[in-house]
N, C-alpha and C positions, 0 to 999 in steps of 0.2 A: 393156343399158341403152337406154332410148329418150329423144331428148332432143326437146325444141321450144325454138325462138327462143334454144339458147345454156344451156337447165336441164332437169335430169332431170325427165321426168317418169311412168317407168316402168320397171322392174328385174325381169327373172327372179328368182327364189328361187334356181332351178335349172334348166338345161338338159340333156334327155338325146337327147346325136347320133345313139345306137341307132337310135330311133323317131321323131327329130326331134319332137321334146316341150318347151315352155317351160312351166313350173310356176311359177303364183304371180302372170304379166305380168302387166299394169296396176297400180292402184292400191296395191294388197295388197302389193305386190312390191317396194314404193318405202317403205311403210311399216313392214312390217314388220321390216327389218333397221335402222332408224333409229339405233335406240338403240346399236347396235353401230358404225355410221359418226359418230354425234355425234366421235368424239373424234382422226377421221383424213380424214373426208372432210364438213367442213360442210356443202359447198353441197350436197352430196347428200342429207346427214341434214335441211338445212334445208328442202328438198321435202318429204322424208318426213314432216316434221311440220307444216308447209306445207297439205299433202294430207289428212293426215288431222282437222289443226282445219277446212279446209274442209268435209270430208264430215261430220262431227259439229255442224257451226252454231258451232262457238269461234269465227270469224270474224266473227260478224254480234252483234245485237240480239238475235236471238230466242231461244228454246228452243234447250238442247243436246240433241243427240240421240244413240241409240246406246247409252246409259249402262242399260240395262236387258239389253243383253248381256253376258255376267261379259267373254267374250275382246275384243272390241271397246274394253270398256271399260278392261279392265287395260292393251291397248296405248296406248291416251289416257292414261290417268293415268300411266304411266309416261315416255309422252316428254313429255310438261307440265311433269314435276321439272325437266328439261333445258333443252327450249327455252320455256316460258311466262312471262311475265313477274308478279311477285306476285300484281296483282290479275287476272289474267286464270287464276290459277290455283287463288285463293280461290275465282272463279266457278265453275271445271270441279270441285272438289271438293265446293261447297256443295249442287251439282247433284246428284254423286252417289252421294249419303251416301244417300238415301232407298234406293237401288239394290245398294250394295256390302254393307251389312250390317254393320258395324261393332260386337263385341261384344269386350268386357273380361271375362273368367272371372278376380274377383279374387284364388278359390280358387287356381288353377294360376297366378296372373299374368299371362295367357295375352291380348295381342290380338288378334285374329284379323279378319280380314274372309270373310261366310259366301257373299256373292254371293245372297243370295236360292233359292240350291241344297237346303234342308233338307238336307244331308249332315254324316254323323255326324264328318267332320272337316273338315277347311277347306283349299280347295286348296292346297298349297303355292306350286306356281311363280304361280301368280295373286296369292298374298299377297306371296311375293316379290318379286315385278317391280311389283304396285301399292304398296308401301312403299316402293319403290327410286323415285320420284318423287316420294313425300309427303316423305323424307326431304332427296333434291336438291334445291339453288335451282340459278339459271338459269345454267349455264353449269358447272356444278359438275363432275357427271360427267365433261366433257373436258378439266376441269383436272388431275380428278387420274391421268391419263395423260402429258399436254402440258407439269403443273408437278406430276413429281410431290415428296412432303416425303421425301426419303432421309431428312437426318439423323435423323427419327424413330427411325432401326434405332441411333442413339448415344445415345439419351438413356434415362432411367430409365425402367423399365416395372414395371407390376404383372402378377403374377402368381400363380396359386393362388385364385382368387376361387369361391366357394364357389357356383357357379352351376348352376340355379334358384333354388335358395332366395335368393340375395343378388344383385342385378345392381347395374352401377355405374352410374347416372346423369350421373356426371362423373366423367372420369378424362384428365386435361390437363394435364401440361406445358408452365408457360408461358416456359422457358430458365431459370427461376433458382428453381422450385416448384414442385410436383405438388399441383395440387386434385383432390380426392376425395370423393365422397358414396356411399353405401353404398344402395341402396333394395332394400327386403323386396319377395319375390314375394308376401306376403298378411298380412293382418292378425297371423296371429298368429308372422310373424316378426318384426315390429314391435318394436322395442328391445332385441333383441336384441345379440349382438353377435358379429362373425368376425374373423378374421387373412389378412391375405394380407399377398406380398413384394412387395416394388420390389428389383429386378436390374436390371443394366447399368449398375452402377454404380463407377467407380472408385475409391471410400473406402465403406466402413461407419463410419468414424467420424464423429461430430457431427449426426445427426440429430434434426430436433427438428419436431413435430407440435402446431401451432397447432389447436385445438379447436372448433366451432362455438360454443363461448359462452366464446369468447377465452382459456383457459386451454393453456398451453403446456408439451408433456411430451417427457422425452426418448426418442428409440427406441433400440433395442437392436438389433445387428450381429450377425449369425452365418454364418460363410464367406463365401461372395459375396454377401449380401444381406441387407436392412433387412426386421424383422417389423416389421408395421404392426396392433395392434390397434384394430378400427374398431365405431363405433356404429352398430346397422341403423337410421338415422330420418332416410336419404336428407337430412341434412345436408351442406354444403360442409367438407371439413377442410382444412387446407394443410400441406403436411409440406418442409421444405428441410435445406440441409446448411450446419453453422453451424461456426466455428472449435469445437475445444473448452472453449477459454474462454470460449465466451460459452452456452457449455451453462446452466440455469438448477439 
C-alpha cells in the first residue's frame, strides 16, 4: 500500500519476494480490487473510486472518458452502483450506452451487453460485474455484508419456477404477504400459465391468493408446501395465510 498525506493512494495486486516483483502498483492496483474492499475497508475502497472517477473525467464538467474500452469501462460501471451518487450515475451510464452495446434478444429474453466486440456471445464476467452496478444504489453492496437480512433464511420462499421460460419480476415478502409477478422470457409465453411452491412454511393451511384484477382464490397444501398457480402477464399477485374461516 502507498499512502500520501494520511490516504491510500496506491496498492500492489500482488507481490512476488522471488524476483522482488510488484504487480499492478499505482493506479490500477488501488482500483482494481475496489469493489471488493467497498464493504470492509472504505477508506481504501473510497480512493479506489476516488481514482478512477478522477482518471475517467466523472469528477469534472467535461467529457467522460475511457468508456470505449469494454475493461476500463466495466470497472467504472461497476464501482459507480457502489460509490456514485444517482445523478452522477445517470451521467456515467447515459455516456455509456453509445459504447456498451445494450441489446434485448426478446426471442431467448436474453439482455446482454456486446461491448462493441462483434462476438458471437457476450462476455460474461463483463456482463456481470457491469449489471452488478446498474443493479446497486449507493452504498448497497456493503450493506449487504455489514447489514446483512438473515431472517430471510425463516420466511417463505418460492420454489420450482420454471426458469427461462418464466422469470419472477417480483418475488417479496413483505412480513405478512408474498408479492409475485410471473414475467415470460418472449412473446409467445405470454398468458400462459406455470405452478411453483412457497416452502418454509409452518402451516399449509389457509392460504389464499389475491389476483391482479382483485379476485381472491383459495391455495391448496400438499406436504410441506403451498402450490401456487400463476398467470404468465408479469402481473403483481399477493398470496397470505388467513384463518380457515375466513377462507372465502
Amino acid at each position: 500500500m502507498v499512502w500520501e498525506d494520511g490516504d491510500p493512494v496506491g496498492l500492489d495486486l500482488y507481490y512476488d519476494p522471488i524476483v522482488d516483483q510488484h504487480v499492478g502498483s499505482g493506479p490500477i492496483g488501488i482500483i482494481a480490487p475496489t469493489w471488493y474492499f467497498a464493504p470492509q475497508q472504505q477508506k481504501v475502497a473510497q480512493a479506489g473510486w476516488h481514482t478512477i472517477a478522477l482518471l475517467n473525467g466523472v469528477l469534472g464538467d467535461g467529457p467522460i472518458t475511457g468508456l470505449d474500452d469494454p475493461a476500463r469501462a466495466t470497472m467504472l460501471l461497476q464501482v459507480a452502483g457502489e460509490f456514485a451518487d444517482p445523478v452522477t450515475k445517470q451521467r456515467i451510464w447515459a455516456a455509456a450506452e453509445e459504447h456498451i452495446e445494450p441489446t434485448w434478444d426478446r426471442d431467448s429474453g436474453e439482455f446482454t451487453l456486446g461491448f462493441g466486440l462483434n462476438e458471437p456471445h457476450p462476455r460474461g464476467q463483463w456482463n456481470a460485474r457491469t449489471m452488478a452496478g446498474w443493479v446497486c444504489t449507493q452504498g448497497a453492496w456493503s450493506n449487504i455484508f455489514n447489514h446483512p437480512n438473515l431472517i430471510k433464511f425463516d420466511e417463505p420462499t418460492i420454489e420450482g419456477v420454471d426458469f427461462p421460460r418464466i422469470a419472477l419480476s417480483e418475488a417479496k415478502w413483505d412480513g405478512s404477504a408474498l408479492h409475485l409477478a410471473a414475467h415470460p422470457q418472449n412473446a409467445a409465453n405470454k398468458g400462459s400459465s406455470t405452478t411453483v411452491r412457497i416452502t418454509n412454511v409452518t402451516s399449509i393451511d389457509g392460504w389464499v391468493m389475491t389476483q391482479a384484477d382483485g379476485e381472491t382464490v383459495a391455495l391448496s397444501g400438499q406436504g410441506n408446501h403451498i402450490n401456487v398457480d400463476l398467470l404468465v402477464d408479469n402481473r403483481v399477485v399477493v398470496i397470505r395465510q388467513l384463518g380457515s374461516s375466513a377462507l372465502p
